[in-house]
C-alpha positions in Angstrom: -11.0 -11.3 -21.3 -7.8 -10.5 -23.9 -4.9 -10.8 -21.8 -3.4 -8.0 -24.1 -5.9 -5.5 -22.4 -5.4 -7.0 -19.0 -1.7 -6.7 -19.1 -2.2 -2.9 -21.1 -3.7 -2.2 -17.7 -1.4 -3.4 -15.1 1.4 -1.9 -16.9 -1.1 2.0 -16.6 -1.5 1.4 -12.8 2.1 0.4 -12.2 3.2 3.7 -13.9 0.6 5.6 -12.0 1.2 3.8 -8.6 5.1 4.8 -9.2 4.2 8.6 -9.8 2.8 8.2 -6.6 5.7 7.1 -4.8 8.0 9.7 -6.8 5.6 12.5 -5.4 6.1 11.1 -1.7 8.3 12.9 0.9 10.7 11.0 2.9 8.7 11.0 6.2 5.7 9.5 4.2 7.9 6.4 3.2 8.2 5.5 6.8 4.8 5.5 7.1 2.5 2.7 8.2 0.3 1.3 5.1 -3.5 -0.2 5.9 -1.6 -3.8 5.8 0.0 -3.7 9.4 3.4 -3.8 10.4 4.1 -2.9 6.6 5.1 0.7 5.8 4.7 2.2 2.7 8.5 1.5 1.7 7.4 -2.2 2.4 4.8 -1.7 0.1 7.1 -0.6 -2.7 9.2 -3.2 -2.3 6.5 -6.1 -2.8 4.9 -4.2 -5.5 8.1 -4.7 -7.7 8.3 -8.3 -6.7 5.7 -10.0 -9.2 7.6 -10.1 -11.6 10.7 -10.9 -10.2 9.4 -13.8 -7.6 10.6 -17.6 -8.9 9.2 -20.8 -8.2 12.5 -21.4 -6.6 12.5 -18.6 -4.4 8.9 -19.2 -3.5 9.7 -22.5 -2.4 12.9 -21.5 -0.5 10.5 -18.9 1.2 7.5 -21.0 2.1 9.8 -23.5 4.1 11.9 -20.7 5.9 8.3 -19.1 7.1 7.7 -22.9 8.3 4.3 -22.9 5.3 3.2 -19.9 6.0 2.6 -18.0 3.0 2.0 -14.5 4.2 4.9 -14.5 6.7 7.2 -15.3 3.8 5.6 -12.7 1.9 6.5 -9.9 4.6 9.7 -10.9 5.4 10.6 -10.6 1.5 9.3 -7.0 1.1 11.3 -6.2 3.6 14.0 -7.9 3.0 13.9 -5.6 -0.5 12.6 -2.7 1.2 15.8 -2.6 3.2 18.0 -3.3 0.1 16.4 -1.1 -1.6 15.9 2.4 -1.0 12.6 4.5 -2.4 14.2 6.3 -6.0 15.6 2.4 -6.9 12.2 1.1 -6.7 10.2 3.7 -8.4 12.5 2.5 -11.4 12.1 -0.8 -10.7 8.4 -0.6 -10.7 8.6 1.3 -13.7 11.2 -0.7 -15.8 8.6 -4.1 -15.3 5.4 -2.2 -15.6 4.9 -4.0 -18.7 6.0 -7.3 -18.1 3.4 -9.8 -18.4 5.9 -12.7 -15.7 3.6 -13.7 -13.1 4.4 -15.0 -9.5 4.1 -18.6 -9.6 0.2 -19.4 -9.8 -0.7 -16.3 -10.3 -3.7 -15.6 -12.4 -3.5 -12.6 -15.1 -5.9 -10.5 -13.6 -3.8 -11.1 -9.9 -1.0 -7.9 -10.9 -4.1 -5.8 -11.7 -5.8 -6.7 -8.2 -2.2 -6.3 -6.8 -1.9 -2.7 -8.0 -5.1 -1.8 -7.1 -5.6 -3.1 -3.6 -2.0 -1.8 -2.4 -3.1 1.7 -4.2 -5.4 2.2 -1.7 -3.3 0.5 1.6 -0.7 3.4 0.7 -2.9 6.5 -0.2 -5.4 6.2 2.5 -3.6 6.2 5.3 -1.2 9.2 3.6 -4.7 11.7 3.4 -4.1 10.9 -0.3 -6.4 9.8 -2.6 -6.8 7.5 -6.0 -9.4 6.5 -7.9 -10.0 2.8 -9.1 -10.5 3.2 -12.8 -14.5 2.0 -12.4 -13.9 -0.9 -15.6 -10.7 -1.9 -14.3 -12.2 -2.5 -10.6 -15.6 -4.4 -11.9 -12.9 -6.8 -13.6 -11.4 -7.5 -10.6 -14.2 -7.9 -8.4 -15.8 -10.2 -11.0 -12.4 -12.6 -10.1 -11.7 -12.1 -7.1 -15.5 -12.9 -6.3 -15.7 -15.9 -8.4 -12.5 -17.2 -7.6 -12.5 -20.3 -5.0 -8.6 -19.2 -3.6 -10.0 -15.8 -2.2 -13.5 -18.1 -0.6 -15.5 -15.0 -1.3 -18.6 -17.2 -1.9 -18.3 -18.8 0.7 -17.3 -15.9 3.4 -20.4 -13.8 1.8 -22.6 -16.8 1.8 -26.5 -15.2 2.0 -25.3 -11.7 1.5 -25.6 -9.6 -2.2 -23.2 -7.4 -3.4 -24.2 -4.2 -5.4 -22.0 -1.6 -6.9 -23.6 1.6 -6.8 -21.4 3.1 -9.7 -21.2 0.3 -12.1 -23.4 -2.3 -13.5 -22.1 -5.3 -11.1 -23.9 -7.6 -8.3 -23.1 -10.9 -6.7 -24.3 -13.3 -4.1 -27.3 -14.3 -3.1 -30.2 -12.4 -1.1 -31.6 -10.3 -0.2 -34.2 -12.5 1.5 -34.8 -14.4 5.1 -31.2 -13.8 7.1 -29.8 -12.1 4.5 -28.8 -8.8 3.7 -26.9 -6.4 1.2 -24.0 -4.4 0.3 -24.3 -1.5 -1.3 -21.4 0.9 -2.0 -19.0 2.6 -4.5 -16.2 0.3 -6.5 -14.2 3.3 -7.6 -14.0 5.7 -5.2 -10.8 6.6 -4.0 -12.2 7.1 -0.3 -14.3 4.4 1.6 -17.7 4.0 0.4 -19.8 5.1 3.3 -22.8 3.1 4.9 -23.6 -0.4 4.7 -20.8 -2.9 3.4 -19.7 -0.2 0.6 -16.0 -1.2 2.0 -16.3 -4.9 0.9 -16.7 -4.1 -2.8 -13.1 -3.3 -3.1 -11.1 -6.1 -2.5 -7.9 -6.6 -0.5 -6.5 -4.7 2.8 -7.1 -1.4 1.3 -10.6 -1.9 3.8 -8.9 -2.5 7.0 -10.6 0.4 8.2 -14.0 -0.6 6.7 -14.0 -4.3 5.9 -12.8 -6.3 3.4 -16.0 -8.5 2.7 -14.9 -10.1 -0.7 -11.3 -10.7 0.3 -10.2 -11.1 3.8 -8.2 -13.8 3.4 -4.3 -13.5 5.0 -6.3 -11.1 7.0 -7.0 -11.2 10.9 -11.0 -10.5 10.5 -12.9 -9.7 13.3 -16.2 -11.9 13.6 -18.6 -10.8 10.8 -21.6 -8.5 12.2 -25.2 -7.5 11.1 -26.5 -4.3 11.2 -30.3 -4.0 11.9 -31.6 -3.3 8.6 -29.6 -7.2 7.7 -26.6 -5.4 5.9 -23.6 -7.3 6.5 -20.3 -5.8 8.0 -17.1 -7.4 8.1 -13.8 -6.3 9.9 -10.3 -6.9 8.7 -7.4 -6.2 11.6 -4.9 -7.5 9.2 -2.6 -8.7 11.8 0.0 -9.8 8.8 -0.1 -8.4 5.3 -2.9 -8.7 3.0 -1.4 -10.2 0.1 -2.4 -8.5 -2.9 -2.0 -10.8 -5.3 -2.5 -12.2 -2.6 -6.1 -11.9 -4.2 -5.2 -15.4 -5.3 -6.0 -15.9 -1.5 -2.4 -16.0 -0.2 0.1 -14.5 -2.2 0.4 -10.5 -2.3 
């Protein structure tokens, strides 16, 4: 895909995501996201940090959280979070909207997962709601589901994914032990039924399941229903990195 129009949308969900924070009130800030122990100031704060995130500091990170990836990625959005208060990183967000500078290993299409995913770990638990742009979201799943950092193939082995607002499958089955997931990829509000929740990626499904993701997640023990339709829980005991689509980093 043309890394001009992937970039083109990153920069339109950054500027949307920080009209969202401008419209929050102060108690709303405070409040807990879908990724636990983060609240929605914390969220913010590692939303502007893509594109200011070195190798160096990466490094310097990884060995103070003794290798573990997703601790060093909390204690550095709040680390900002508390530097930072909420008007200095709507601006921040907004002046790097456009910037195509990458955490270190970061696919292109990571930011646009990023933005995405952490809409939704912000809004939902707020009463608020946004829409995944339909195109933008089948883009993403597409990635994150073929991509061998997130082990989506692997987690979903024997179970098919269907989007039931876009022209988009993947996995295997249905068949013998085997089931399917069949749900919304754009709606702002969980898909209902089934494993609807696991075609959106990220921690935004804590509440429903993050299927095609999971990973920096604390899953709970992957379930059947009795029609075969896979569920899978996400407790997200530390954050789900967004970018973290690229399996650990948010």
């Amino acid at each position: 895909m043309d890394r001009d129009e992937i970039l083109s949308w990153v920069k339109a969900e950054r500027l949307s995501l920080a009209d969202f924070f401008e419209s929050l009130h102060d108690e709303e800030w405070e409040a807990a996201s879908l990724c636990a122990g983060w609240t929605v100031h914390d969220v913010a704060a590692h939303l502007t940090l893509s594109t200011r995130t070195t190798l160096a500091g990466s490094i310097t990170g990884i060995i103070r959280a003794r290798g573990n990836w997703d601790r060093m990625e909390a204690d550095k959005a709040r680390e900002r979070a508390a530097w930072f208060g909420p008007a200095e990183l709507i601006v921040q967000l907004r002046e790097t909207a456009g910037s195509a500078r990458r955490a270190p290993g970061a696919a292109p299409l990571d930011p646009l997962v990023d933005a995405l995913v952490h809409g939704q770990d912000v809004a939902r638990p707020l009463g608020r709601r946004r829409d995944m742009p339909v195109e933008r979201t089948v883009v993403d799943l597409g990635h994150v589901h073929g991509s061998i950092f997130y082990g989506a193939r692997k987690r979903l082995r024997g179970t098919k994914l269907v989007a039931t607002d876009a022209d988009w499958s993947a996995g295997g089955g249905p068949g013998r032990g085997q089931g399917t997931g069949r749900g919304p990829a754009s709606a702002g509000d969980r898909a209902s039924g089934g494993a609807g929740g696991s075609l959106r990626p990220g921690c935004a499904t804590a509440r429903g399941g993050s299927a095609v993701t999971g990973r920096g997640c604390g899953r709970a023990p992957a379930t059947r229903r009795p029609d075969g339709t896979r569920l899978v829980g996400c407790r997200a005991p530390l954050p789900c990195s967004p970018s973290l689509l690229r399996g650990r980093r948010p």
